[in-house]
N, C-alpha and C positions, 0 to 999 in steps of 0.2 A: 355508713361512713366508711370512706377507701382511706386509711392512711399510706402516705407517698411511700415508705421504707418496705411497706408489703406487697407493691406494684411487683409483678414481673416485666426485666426486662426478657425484648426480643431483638433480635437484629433487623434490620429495612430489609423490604423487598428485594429493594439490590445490592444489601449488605453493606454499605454505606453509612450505620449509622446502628443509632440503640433507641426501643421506643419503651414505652411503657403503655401497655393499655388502661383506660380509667373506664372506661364503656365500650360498649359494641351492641346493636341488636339488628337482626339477631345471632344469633353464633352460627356459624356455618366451617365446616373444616374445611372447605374449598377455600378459605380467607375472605371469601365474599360477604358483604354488610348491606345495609339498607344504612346504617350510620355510624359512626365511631369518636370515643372522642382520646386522647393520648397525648402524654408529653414525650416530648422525642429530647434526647442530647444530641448537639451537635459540635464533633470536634476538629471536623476538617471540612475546609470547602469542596465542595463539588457537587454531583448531578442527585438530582430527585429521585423518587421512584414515579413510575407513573402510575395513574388511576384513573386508566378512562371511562366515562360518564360518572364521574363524581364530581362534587363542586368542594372545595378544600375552602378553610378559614385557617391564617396560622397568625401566632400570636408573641411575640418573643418576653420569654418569662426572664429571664437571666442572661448577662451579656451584654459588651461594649457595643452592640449593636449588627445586623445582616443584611448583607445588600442582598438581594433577591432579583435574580434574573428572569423573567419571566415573557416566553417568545420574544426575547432579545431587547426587552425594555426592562431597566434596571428598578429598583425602588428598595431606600431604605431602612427595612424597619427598627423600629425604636420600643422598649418595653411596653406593653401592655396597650397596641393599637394594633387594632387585631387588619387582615389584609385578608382577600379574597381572592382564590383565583379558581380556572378549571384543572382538573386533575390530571386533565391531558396532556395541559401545556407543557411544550420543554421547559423546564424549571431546573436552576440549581442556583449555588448561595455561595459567596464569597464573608468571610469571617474575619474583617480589616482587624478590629478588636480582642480574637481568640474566640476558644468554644462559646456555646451557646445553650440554650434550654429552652425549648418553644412547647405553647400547647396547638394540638390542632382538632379541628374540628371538620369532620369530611362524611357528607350525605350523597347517598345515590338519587342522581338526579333523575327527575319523574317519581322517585316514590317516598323522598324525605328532604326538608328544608332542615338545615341549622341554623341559627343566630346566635353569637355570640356577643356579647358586651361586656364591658367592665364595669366594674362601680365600685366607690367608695365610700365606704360605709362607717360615720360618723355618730353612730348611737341607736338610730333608727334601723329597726329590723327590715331583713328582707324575706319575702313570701316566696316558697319554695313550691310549687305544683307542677300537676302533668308530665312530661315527658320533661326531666329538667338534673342537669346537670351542673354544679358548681366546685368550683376548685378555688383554696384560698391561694392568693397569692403574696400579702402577706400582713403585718397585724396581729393584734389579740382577738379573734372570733370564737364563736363557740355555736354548736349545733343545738337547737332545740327542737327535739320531733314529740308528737303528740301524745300525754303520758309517760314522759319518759323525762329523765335528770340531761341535765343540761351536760354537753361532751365540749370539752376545747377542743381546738380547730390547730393544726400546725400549719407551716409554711407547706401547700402541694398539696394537701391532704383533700378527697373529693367526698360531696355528698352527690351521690345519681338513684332519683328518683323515676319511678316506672309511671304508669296509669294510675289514677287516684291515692297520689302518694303529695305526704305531706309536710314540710318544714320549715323551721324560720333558723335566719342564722340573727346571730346579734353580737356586738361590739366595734370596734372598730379597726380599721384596716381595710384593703380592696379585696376582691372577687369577682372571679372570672363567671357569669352566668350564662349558660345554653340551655335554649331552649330545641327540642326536635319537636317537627311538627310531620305529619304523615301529607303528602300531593295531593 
């Protein structure tokens, strides 16, 4: 379990901005990933970083809402519907409403898929396996991993699971779920 207040931030690529990493594999000092997953603050509009051959998911966590410009075709996103685009694209973001807080989710293409979904979760647990990352977003949740006392869940705060790794979350509120899959 990641709680959000022990995240380090980092600055963007292009310095444009604050992220926070929630995952990455695997670590490389080059900044190179096969996947990553991060919430970024966003407080001023302007240009993306680029990431060519990666395929990006972003997802707007907080915030009157982002237009997103993306090779010159607008699209605006709204909380917790997540968009896809390439890494490559010229991309930047206009902030009609003020800052913003988005998650995103970015795999190197050819060698990892991401999927990202939301769900809300009404009492009924959710089955946490394989390569899988969840971040709450927000709610009363709580972590239950195998042999282990049950942990509350805060607003942000992430579970990222590896290979044969295991958990259920339960109560109520939504959650951001990713799964990585290897090409």
């Amino acid at each position: 379990m990641l709680h959000f207040a022990d995240l380090v931030e980092s600055p963007w690529r292009n310095g444009g901005g604050l992220t926070r990493e929630v995952a990455t594999a695997p670590v490389q000092e080059a900044g190179e990933f096969d996947w990553r997953v991060s919430i970024a603050d966003v407080d001023r509009s302007g240009a993306f970083s680029a990431f060519p051959g990666v395929d990006r998911v972003i997802t707007l966590l907080e915030g009157d809402g982002m237009v997103l410009t993306v090779d010159g075709v607008e699209r605006t996103l709204r909380p917790h519907e997540p968009f896809a685009f390439a890494g490559e694209s010229d991309t930047s973001c206009r902030l009609p409403g003020g800052p913003t807080r988005d998650l995103n989710v970015m795999t190197r293409r050819g060698r990892t898929t991401g999927e990202l979904t939301v769900r809300e979760l009404a009492g009924e647990p959710v089955e946490l396996t394989g390569h899988a990352v969840a971040v709450v977003l927000d709610g009363s949740l709580r972590l239950q991993e195998p042999e282990a006392v049950p942990r509350p869940l805060a607003q942000f705060d992430s579970v990222v699971l590896g290979d044969g790794g295991q958990a259920r979350l339960r109560g109520r509120g939504r959650v951001a779920l990713v799964r990585i899959t290897a090409s």
